[in-house]
matplotlib code that plots the C-alpha trace (Angstrom):
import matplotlib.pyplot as plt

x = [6.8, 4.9, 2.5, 0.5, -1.9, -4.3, -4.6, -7.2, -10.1, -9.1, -10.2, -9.4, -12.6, -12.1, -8.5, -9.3, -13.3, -15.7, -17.5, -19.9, -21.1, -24.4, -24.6, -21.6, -23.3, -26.0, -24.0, -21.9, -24.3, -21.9, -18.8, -19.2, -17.1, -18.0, -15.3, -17.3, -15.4, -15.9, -17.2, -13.9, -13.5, -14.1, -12.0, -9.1, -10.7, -8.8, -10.5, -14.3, -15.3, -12.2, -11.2, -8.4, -8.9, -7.5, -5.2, -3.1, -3.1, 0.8, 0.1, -1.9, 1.0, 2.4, -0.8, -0.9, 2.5, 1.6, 4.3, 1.3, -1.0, -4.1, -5.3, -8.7, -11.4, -9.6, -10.8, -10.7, -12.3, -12.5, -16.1, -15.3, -16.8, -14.2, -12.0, -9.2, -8.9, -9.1, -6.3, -4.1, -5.1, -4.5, -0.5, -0.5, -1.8, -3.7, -7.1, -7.7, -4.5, -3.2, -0.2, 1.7, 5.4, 5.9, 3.7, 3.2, 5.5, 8.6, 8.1, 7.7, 11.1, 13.1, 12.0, 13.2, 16.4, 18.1, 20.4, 23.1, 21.3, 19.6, 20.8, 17.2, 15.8, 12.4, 11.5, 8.5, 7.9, 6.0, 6.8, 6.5, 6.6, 3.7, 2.6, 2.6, 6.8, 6.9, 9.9, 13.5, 14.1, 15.5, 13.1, 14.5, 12.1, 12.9, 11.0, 12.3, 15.9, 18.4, 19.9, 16.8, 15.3, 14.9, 12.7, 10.7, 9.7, 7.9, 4.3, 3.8, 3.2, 6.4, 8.4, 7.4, 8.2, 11.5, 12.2, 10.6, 12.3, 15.8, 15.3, 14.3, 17.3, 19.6, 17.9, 19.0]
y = [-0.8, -3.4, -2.9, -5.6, -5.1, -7.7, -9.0, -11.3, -13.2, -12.3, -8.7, -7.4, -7.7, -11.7, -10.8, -8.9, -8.9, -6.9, -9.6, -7.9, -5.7, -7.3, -5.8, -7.5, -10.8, -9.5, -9.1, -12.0, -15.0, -17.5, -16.4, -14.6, -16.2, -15.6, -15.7, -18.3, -21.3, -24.7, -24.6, -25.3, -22.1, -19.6, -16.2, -15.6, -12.8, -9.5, -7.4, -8.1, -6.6, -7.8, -11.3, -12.9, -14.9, -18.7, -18.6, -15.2, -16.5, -16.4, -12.6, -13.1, -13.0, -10.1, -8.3, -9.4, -8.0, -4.7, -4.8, -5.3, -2.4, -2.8, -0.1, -1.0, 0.6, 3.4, 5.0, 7.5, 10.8, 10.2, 8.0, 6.7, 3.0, 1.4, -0.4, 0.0, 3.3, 3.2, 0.8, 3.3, 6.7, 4.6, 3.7, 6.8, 8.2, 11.3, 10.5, 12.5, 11.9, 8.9, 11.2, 10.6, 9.5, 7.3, 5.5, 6.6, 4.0, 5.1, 8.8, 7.5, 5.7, 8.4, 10.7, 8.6, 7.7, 4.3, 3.3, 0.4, -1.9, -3.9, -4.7, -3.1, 0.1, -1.2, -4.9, -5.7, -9.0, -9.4, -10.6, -7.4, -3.9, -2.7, 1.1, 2.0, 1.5, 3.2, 6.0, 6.4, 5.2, 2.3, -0.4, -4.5, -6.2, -9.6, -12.1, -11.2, -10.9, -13.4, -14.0, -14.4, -17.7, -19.8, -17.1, -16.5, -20.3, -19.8, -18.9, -14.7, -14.8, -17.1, -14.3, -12.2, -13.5, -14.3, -10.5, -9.5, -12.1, -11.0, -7.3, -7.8, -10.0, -7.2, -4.7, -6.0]
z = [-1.3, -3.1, -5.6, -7.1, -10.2, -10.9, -14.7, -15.5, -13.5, -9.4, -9.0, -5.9, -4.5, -4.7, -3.2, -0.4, -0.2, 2.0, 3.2, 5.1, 2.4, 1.2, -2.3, -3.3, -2.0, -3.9, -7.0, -7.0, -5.9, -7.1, -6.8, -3.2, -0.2, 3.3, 6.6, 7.8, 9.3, 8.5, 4.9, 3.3, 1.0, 3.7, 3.4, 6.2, 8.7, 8.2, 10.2, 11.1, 7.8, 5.3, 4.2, 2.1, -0.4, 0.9, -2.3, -1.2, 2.3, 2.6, 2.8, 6.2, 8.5, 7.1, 7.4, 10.8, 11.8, 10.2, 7.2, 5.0, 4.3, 1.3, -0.1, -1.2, -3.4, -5.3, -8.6, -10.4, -11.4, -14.7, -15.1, -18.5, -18.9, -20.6, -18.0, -20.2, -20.2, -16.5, -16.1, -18.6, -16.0, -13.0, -14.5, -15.3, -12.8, -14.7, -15.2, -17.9, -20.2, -21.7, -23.4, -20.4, -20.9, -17.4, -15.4, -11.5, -10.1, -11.8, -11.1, -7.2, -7.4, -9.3, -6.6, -3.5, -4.9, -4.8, -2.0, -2.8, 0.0, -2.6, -6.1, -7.7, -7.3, -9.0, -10.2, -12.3, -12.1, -15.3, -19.0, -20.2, -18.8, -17.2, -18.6, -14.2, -14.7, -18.1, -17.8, -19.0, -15.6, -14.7, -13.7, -13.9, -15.6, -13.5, -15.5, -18.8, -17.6, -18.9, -15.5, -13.7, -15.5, -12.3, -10.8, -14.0, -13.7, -10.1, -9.6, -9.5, -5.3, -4.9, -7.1, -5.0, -1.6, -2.8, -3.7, -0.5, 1.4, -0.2, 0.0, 4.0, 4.3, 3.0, 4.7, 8.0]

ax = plt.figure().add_subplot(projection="3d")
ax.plot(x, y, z, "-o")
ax.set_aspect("equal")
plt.show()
């Protein structure tokens, strides 16, 4: 599994954007992209009603050959406006306490184990720990390892193709 949280300007509605959804159009006059061909900056048809953003497109084919799934639109119960105290409950995964000792991700992956096929059990490919991998368990924080310095130098999608391309490869 492969999570990826967005930090900073490309939400995930630039990312993956409903571009049939004419509020958003409405909303975002000079930002919105359309799936149209021809105009350059056109989004990468999903699905009739989804497009990718030309900049993640080396996550097309994967999408294509059903090994990429996106979960799109989640929230939360919790209506609080401050988006980040939404970011902390979504980690966390409990909308309504930001007490919690681990993040969501690292109570997923101490409950499914860790076979020896790959030499991680969890990577965060981040400068610093994200609050979703927050646990006494044992996530490798890959940028901020000593022994990874030539990956920490490559762009965030390239970091992670290598780890997917390397835990595929050892899969097989």
């Amino acid at each position: 599994m492969v999570c990826i949280f967005q930090r900073g300007a490309m939400d995930g509605l630039m990312a993956v954007t409903p571009f049939t959804d004419q509020n958003l159009q409405a909303a975002r006059l000079t930002l919105f992209m359309s799936a149209a061909k021809g105009n350059g900056t056109s989004l990468i048809d999903l699905d009739g009603r989804f497009g990718l953003h030309p900049y993640v497109q080396a996550f097309e084919p994967m999408f294509r050959e059903k090994r990429l799934g996106i979960v799109h639109g989640i929230g939360s119960l919790n209506n609080t406006r401050s988006h980040f105290d939404v970011q902390d409950y979504t980690e966390l995964a409990t909308p309504f306490n930001k007490g919690t000792a681990s993040g969501w991700l690292n109570r997923a992956v101490g409950l499914l184990g860790h076979d020896a096929i790959t030499p991680f059990s969890a990577v965060s490919m981040t400068s610093a720990m994200l609050l979703v991998s927050r646990s006494n368990s044992s996530i490798d924080l890959l940028s901020g390892s000593n022994s990874a310095q030539s990956v920490h130098k490559m762009p965030s999608l390239e970091k992670l193709m290598a780890f997917f391309m390397i835990t595929s490869l050892t899969m097989l």
